[in-house]
Every structure is written in structure tokens, then in C-alpha cells.
C-alpha positions as CSV (number, residue, x, y, z in Angstrom):
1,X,34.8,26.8,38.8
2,X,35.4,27.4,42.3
3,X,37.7,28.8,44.5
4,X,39.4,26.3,46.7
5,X,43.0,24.7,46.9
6,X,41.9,20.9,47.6
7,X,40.1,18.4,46.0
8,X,36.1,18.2,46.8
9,X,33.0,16.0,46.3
10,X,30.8,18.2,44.2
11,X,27.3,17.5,42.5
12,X,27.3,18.0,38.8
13,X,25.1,17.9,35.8
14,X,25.3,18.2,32.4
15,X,26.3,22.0,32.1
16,X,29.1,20.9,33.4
17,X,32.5,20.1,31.4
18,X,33.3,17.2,33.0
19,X,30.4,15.3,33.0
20,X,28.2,13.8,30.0
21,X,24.5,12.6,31.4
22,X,23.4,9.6,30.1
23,X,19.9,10.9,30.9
24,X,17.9,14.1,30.8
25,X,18.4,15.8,33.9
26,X,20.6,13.5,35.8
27,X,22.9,14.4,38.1
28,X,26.1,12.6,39.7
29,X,28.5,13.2,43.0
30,X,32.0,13.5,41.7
31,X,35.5,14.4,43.1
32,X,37.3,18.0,41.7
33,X,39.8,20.2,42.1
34,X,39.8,23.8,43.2
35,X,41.3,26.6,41.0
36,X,43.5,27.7,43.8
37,X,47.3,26.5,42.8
38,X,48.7,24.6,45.6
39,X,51.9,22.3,46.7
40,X,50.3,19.4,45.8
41,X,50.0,20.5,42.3
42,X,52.8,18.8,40.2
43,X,52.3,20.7,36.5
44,X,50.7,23.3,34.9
45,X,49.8,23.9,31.6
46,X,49.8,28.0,30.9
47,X,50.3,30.3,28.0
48,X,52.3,33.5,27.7
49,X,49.7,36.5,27.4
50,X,51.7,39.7,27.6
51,X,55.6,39.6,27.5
52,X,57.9,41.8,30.2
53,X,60.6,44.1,29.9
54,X,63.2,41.2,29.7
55,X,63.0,37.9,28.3
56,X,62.9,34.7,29.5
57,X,65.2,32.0,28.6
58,X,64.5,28.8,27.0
59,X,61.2,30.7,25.9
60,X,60.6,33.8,24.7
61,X,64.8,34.4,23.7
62,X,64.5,31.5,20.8
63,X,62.2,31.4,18.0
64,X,61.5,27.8,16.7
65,X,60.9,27.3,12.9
66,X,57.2,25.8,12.0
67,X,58.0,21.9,12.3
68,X,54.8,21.1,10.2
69,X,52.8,23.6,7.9
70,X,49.4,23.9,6.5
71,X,48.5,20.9,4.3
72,X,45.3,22.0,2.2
73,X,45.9,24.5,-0.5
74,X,43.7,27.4,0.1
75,X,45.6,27.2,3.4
76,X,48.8,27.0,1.6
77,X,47.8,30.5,-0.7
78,X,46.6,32.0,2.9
79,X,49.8,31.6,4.5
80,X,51.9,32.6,1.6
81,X,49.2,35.2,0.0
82,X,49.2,33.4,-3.3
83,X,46.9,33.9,-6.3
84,X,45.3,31.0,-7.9
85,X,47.5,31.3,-10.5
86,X,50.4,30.2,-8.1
87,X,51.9,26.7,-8.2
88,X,50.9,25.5,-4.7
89,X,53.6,23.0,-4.9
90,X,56.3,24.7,-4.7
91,X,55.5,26.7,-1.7
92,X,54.6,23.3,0.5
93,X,56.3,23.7,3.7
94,X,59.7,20.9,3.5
95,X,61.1,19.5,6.4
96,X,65.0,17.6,6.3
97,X,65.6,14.0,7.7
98,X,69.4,13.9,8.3
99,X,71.0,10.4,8.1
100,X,70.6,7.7,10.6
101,X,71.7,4.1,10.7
102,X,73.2,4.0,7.4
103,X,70.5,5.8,5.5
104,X,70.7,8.5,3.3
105,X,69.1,12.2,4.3
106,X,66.1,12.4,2.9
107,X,63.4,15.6,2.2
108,X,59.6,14.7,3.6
109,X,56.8,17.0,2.4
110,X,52.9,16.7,3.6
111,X,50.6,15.5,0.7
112,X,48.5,18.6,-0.8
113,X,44.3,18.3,-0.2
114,X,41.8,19.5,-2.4
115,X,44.9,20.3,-4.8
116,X,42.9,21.2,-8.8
117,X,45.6,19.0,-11.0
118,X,44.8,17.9,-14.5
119,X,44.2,14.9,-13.6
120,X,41.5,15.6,-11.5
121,X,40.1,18.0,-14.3
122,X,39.7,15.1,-16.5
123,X,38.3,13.1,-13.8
124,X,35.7,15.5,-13.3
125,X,35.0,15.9,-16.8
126,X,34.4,12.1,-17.1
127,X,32.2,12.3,-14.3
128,X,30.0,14.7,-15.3
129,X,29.7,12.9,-18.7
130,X,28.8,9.5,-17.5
131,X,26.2,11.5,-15.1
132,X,24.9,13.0,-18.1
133,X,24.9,9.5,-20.1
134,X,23.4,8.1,-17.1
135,X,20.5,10.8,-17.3
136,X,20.2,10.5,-21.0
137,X,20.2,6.4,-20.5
138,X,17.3,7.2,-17.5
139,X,15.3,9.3,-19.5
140,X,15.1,6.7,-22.8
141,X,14.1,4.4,-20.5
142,X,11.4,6.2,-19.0
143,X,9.8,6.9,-22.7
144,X,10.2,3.2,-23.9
145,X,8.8,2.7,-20.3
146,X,5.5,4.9,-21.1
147,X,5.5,3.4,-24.6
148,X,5.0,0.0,-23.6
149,X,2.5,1.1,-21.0
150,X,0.8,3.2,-23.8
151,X,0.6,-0.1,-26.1
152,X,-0.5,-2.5,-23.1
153,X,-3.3,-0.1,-22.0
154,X,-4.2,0.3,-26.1
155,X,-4.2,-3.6,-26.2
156,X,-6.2,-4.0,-23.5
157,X,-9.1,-1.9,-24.3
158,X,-9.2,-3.7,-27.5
159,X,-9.7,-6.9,-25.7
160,X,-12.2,-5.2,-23.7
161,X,-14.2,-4.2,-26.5
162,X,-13.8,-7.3,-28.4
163,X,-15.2,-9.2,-25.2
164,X,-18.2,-6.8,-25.1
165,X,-19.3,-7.3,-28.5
166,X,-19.0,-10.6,-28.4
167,X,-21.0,-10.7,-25.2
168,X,-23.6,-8.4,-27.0
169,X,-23.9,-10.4,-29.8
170,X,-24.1,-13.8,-27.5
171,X,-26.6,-12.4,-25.5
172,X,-28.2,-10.8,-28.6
173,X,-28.5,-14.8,-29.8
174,X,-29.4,-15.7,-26.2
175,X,-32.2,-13.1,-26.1
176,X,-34.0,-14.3,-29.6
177,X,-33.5,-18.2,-28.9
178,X,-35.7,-17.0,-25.7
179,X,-37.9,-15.0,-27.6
180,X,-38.6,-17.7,-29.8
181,X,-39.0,-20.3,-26.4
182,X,-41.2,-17.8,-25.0
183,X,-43.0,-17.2,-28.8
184,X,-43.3,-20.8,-29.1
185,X,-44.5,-21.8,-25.7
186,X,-47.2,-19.0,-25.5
187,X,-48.5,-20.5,-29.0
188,X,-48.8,-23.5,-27.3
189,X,-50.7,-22.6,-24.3
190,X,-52.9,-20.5,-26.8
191,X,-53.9,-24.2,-28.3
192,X,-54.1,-25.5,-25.3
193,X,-56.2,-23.0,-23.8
194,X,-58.3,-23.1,-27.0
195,X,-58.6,-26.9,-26.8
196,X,-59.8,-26.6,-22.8
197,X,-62.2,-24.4,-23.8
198,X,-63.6,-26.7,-26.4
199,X,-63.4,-29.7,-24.6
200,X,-65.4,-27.5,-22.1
201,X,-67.8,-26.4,-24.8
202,X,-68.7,-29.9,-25.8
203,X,-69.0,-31.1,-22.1
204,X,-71.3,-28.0,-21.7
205,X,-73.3,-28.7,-24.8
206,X,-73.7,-32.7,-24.0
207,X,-74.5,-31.7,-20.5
208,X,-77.2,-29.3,-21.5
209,X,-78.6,-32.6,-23.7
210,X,-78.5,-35.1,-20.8
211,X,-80.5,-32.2,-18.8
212,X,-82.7,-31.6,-21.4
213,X,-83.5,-35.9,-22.2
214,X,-83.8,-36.0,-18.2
215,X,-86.3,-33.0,-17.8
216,X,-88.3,-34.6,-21.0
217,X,-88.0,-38.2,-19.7
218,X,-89.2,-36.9,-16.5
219,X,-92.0,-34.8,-17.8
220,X,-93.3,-38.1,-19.9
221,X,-93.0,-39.8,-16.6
222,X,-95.5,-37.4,-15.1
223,X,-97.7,-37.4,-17.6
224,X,-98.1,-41.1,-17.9
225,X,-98.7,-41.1,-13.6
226,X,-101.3,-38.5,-14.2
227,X,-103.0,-41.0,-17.3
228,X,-102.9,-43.7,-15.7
229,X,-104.4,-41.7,-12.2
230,X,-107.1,-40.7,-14.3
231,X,-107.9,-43.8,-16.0
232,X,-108.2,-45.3,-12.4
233,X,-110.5,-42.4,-11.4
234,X,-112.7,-43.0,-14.2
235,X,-112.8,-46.8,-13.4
236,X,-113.7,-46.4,-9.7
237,X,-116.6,-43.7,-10.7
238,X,-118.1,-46.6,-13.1
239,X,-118.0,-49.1,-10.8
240,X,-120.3,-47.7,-8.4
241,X,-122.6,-46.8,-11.0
């Protein structure tokens, strides 16, 4: 507020009631009016606060019935100071159309909110049934739900111990058809190990025979040289006799 009699260019932000910021902390130069009443003022919108000695005509001389009353109905008991006992209904404030262009007077009254009928008794006792049909409907489903699960998961760990045995019992096979490859293949280099080692024998042995005819043969040799050496000795000797 400020007090001046003209209009003005004033910065304002958004503390301010005639001005909404777009942004935080923005601020915009517009035209307002001083509080100071003036001539070029042409209405004004006041209120009586305190009433004189004498009263003023055309306002405070006539009293003017309520044109529209409350319309809710804990309004309604308010204004009439009515139990809940009370038929709300027939204490609804009324207001009289006279007749215009032909038409017949006619009475209008404001529909009654939040109004506890019958009707809306029984629509709240179906409500609350089908929510707890709805719950009961949930909660079956969720325990067929875990059944099943219960069953699958059973199921399954069946199948995984029928897998497993029949992997043990295939790799039970597995293992003695090796065994017996294994069995049957180190019985096999046994005979031929033993057979190498008698071939090897018997090449020994008849190499050991050949060594031995040689070193005879070789021995006879010598000792036929040496003969025959001596013979020739013996020869030469007589024939210089």
C-alpha cells in the first residue's frame, strides 16, 4: 500500500497481491493506484463497520430476507440448531417464482449435499460388501496362487533329482566301461611289455652266442697262425742244419 492519490509505475515481486512470478525471484515494473480517494475515482466498494445514531436509507432502514440459504446439511442443522434426529428437509431454505409469460408460480429449493438417506445406507452397505467379497475373492486367489507355486517348486525338485540319479547312474556306467578300457588296455601293455622283454631276452641270448662262436672262431684262428708260425720256424732251423 501506499499513500498517494494517482496512479504510479511501481516495482513489484511476488509478495505482492497483484503480481504472480513466473520465476523465483523475479521482479516486474507495473502501473498502481494510490490508497488516497480521489475525483477520478468512479466507485467504491466499502462495508458498513459501526452504525450511527440514525439510519441511512436504502441501507441500514430495510432488512432483506436471505435470497439463497445454506445447501449442505450440517450447515442446514447449524443454521437452524437441529439434532441429527431432525428432518433436514424440511427446514431447506424455499424461495417463490411468481408467474411469468403464461407460466404457473412455481417453489425452487437447492439440492441437499452430503444428505444420509436410505438409499445411500444401502448403497453403502453394498459397497462395503462387494469390498469385502473383493478381499475375500483376493485372498483365495493368493492361496491357490502359493499352491500352485508350492506344487511347481515340488515338481521341479523331483525332476531335479530324477536328472541327478540318472546322471549318477550314467556316469556310474560311464565310469566302469572306462575302468574296464583302462583294465583292459593295461593288460595289454602288460603282454606287450612282457613280449618286448622276451624278444629282448632272445636277441640278448643269440647275441651272446654269435659273441661267443666269434671269440671261439677267432681264438682257433690264432691258434692255427701260431701252428703254422711254428711249423715254419722249425723248417727254417732244419734247413740250415
Amino acid at each position: 500500500m501506499c499513500i498517494r492519490d494517482r496512479w504510479y509505475q511501481r516495482r513489484v515481486h511476488g509478495g505482492h497481491s497483484c503480481y504472480i512470478p513466473k520465476r523465483t525471484g523475479e521482479r516486474k515494473r507495473k502501473s498502481v493506484r494510490g490508497c488516497i480517494v480521489g475525483s477520478d475515482i468512479k466507485v467504491l466498494a466499502l462495508t458498513i463497520v459501526k452504525k450511527g445514531e440514525q439510519e441511512l436509507e436504502g441501507i441500514t432502514d430495510t432488512k432483506t430476507p436471505r435470497r439463497l440459504g445454506p445447501k449442505r446439511a450440517n450447515h442446514i442443522r447449524k443454521l437452524f440448531a437441529l439434532s441429527k434426529q431432525d428432518d433436514v428437509r424440511r427446514y431447506v431454505v424455499r424461495r417463490s417464482i411468481p408467474a411469468k409469460d403464461g407460466k404457473k408460480p412455481r417453489v425452487k429449493a437447492p439440492k441437499i449435499q452430503r444428505l444420509i438417506t436410505d438409499v445411500r445406507l444401502r448403497r453403502k452397505r453394498i459397497y462395503k460388501r462387494e469390498k469385502k467379497q473383493r478381499w475375500l475373492n483376493t485372498r483365495k486367489a493368493t492361496e491357490e496362487y502359493h499352491k500352485l507355486c508350492q506344487d511347481y517348486r515340488k515338481q521341479k525338485e523331483q525332476k531335479r533329482v530324477q536328472s541327478e540319479e540318472a546322471k549318477k547312474a550314467q556316469t556310474g556306467q560311464t565310469t566302469q566301461a572306462t575302468q574296464a578300457q583302462t583294465k583292459a588296455a593295461t593288460q595289454t601293455q602288460a603282454k606287450g611289455q612282457t613280449q618286448t622283454q622276451a624278444k629282448g631276452q632272445t636277441q640278448a641270448k643269440g647275441q651272446t652266442q654269435t659273441t661267443q662262436a666269434q671269440q671261439t672262431k677267432t681264438q682257433q684262428q690264432t691258434t692255427a697262425k701260431t701252428g703254422q708260425q711254428q711249423q715254419a720256424a722249425q723248417t727254417t732251423k732244419k734247413s740250415k742244419k
